[in-house]
C-alpha positions in Angstrom: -27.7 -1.9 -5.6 -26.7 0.3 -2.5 -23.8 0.1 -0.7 -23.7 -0.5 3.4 -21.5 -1.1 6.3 -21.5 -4.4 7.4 -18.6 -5.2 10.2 -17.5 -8.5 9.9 -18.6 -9.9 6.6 -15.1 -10.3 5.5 -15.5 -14.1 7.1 -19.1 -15.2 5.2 -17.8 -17.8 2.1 -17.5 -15.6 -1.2 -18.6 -16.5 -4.5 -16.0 -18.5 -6.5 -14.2 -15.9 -8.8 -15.2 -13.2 -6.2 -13.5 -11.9 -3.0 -13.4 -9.2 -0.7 -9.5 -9.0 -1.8 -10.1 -8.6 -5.6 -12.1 -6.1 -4.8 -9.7 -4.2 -2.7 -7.2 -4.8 -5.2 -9.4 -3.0 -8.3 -10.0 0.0 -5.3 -6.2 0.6 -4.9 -5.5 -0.1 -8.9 -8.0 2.7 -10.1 -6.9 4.8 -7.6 -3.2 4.7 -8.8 -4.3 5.4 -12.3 -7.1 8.6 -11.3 -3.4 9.6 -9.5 -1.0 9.4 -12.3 -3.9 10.5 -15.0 -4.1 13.8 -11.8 -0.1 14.2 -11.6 0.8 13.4 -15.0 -1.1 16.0 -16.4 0.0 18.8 -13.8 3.5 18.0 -14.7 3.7 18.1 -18.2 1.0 21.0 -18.6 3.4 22.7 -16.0 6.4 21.8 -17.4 7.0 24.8 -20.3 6.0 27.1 -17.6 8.5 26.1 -15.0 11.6 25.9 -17.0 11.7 29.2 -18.1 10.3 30.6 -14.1 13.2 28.7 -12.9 15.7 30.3 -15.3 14.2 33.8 -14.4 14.5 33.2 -10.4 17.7 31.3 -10.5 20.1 34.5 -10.8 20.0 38.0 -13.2 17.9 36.4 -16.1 18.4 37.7 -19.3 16.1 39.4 -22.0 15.8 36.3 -23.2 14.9 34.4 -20.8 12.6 37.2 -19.6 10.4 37.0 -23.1 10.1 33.5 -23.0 8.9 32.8 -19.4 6.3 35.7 -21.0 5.4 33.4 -23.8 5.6 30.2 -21.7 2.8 32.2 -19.4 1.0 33.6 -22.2 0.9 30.2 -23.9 0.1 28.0 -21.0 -3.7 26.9 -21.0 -2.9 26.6 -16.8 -2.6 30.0 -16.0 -6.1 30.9 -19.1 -8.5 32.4 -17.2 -11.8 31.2 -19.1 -10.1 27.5 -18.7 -9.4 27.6 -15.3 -12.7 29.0 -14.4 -14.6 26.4 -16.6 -12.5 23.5 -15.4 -13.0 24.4 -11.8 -16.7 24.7 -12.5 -16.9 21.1 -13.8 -14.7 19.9 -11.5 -17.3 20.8 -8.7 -19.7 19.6 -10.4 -18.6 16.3 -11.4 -17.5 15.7 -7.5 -20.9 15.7 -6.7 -22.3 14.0 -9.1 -19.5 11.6 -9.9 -20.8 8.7 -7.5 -24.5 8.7 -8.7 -23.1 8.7 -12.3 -21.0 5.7 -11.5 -24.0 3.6 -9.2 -26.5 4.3 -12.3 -24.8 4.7 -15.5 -23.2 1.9 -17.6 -19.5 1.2 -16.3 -18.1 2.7 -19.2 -18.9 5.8 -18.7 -18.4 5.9 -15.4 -14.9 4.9 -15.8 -14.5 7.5 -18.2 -16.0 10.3 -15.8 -14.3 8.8 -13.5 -10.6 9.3 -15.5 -12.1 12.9 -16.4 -12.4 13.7 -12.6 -8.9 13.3 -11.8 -8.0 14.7 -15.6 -9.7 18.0 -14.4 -7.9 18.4 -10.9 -4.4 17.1 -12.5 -5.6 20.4 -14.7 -5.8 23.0 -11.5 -3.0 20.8 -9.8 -0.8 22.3 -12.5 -1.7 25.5 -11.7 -1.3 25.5 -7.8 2.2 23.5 -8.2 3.9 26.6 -10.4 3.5 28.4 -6.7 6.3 25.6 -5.2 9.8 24.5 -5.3 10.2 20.5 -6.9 11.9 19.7 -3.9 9.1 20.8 -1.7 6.4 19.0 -4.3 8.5 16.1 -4.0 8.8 15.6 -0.1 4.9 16.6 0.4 4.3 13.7 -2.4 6.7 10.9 -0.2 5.0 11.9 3.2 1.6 11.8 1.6 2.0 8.0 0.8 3.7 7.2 3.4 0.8 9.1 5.8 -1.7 7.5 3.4 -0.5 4.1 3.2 -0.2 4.3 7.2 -3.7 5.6 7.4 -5.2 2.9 5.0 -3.5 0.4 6.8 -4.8 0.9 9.8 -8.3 0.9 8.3 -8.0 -2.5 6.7 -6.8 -4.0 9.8 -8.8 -2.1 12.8 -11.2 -3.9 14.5 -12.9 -0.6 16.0 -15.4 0.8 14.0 -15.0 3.6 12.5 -18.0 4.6 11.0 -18.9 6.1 14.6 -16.2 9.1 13.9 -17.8 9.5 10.4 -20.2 12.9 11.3 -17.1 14.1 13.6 -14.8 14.2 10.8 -17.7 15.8 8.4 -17.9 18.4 10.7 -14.2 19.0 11.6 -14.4 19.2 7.4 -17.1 21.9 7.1 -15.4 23.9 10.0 -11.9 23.5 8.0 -13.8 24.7 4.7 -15.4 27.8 6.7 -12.0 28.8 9.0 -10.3 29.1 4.8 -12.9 31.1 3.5 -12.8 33.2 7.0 -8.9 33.4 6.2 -9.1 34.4 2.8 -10.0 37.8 4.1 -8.2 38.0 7.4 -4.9 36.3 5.6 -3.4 35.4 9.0 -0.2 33.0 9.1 -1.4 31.6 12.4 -4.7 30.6 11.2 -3.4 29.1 8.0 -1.0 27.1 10.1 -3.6 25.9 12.2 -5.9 25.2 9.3 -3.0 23.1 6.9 -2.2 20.8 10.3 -5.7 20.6 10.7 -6.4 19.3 7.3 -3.8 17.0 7.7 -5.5 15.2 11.1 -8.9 15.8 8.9 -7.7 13.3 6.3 -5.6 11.1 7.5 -8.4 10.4 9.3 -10.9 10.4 6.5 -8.4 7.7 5.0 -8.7 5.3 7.7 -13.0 5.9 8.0 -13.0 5.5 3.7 -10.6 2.2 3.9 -12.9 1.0 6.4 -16.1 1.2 4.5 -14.9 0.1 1.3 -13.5 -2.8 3.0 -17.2 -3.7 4.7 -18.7 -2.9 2.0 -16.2 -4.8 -0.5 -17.4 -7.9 1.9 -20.9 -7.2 1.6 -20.7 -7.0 -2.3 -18.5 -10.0 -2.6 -20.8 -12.0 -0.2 -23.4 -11.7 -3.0 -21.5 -12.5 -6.5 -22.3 -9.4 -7.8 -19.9 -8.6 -10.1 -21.1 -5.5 -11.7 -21.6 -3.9 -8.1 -18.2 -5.0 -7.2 -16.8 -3.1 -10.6 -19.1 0.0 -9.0 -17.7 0.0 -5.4 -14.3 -0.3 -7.2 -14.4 3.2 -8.8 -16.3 4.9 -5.8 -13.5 3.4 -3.3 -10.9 5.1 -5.8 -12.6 8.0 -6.2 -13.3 8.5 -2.1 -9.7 7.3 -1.8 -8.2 10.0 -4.5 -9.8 12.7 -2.6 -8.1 11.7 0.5 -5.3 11.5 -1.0 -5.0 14.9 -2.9 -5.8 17.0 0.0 -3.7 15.6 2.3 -0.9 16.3 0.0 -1.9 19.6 -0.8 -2.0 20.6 3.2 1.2 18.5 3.5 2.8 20.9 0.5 1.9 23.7 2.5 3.4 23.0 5.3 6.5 22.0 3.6 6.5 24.7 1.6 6.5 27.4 4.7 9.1 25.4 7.2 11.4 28.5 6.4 
């Protein structure tokens, strides 16, 4: 079964026991779990590190506290080398094959590559969040829903279709993805303030465009009782969704992180 943009759908009669609403509804309920599968892992893999850092950069830490934010570091399978390498490896992987696996395979085990997906970033979100305060983790996590829950809106609702602004933002992507590899080397401030407000516009936008096509989609499938397809779109929404979702808070955290 393939999935297609179809404007206006939403108003053909759906089978009983299906709807364009229950669909919806599974998108936004596997996306919440991918998120705290994602963030509960970073937090508590983080956790033993962070204690002890804070202790150290709080004041004059002691010998103590010194050795132990050694061990926590030593210790910590976020800051191994050969795991971070092999999970960002399969991470990369599974992003691009993550929808075929999930439009071919049985449901099960797309639901559990699925989970795996966002087990493997929660993984390297661990990492990347040892680099920030909790306070500025926390306000880059509110705005991101509230940006995300704007932008979805908005998609749901629109009558303009979006799916016209689909190659603009892929290309406004690729050009955000080549201006950070450029930066890596020149490390300029401007450019990376530039790029993390840029990445913001990127997905916010990409939110709105994904809403929108699971939503025609989610029509199109309900239109036809297919209940297994439905199950499909369900974790492909999600997973489109998650990845909205992630980078707009990690450009968000950014930002936050260098008001001062």
């Amino acid at each position: 079964m393939g999935f297609f943009s179809n404007a206006g759908v939403e108003s053909r009669p759906f089978p009983i026991g299906l709807s364009m609403n229950d669909i919806m509804r599974q998108v936004y309920l596997w996306l919440m779990a991918g998120l705290l599968v994602a963030f509960g892992i970073a937090f508590i893999l983080g956790a033993p590190v962070r204690e002890p850092l804070n202790a150290v950069l709080s004041g004059e830490p002691t010998a103590a506290q010194i050795a132990q934010l050694e061990l926590a570091i030593t210790t910590s399978p976020l800051l191994n080398p050969v795991l971070s390498i092999g999970a960002l490896i399969a991470y990369v992987i599974l992003a691009f094959a993550l929808q075929p696996i999930i439009m071919r395979a049985n449901l099960t085990v797309g639901t559990i590559f699925y989970l795996l997906f966002t087990a493997l970033f929660g993984y390297m979100l661990g990492g990347i969040l040892l680099a920030y305060q909790i306070s500025d983790i926390t306000a880059a996590l509110i705005a991101t829903a509230g940006m995300f829950g704007v932008m979805s809106f908005l998609g749901y609702t629109t009558k303009i279709d979006l799916s016209r602004f689909g190659s603009i933002l892929l290309m406004a992507l690729i050009g955000l993805i080549i201006a950070s590899i450029v930066n890596i080397f020149l490390r300029s401030p401007a450019i990376t303030w530039i790029i993390s407000y840029a990445g913001v516009l990127i997905f916010a936008g990409m939110t709105a465009y994904d809403t929108q096509w699971i939503k025609n989609n989610a029509g199109a499938v309900a239109a036809t009782g297919d209940q297994t397809g439905a199950q499909r779109l369900a974790l492909i929404g999600a997973f489109h969704l998650f990845l909205d979702f992630v980078n707009l808070f990690l450009f968000l955290l950014r930002i936050f992180a260098n008001r001062e």
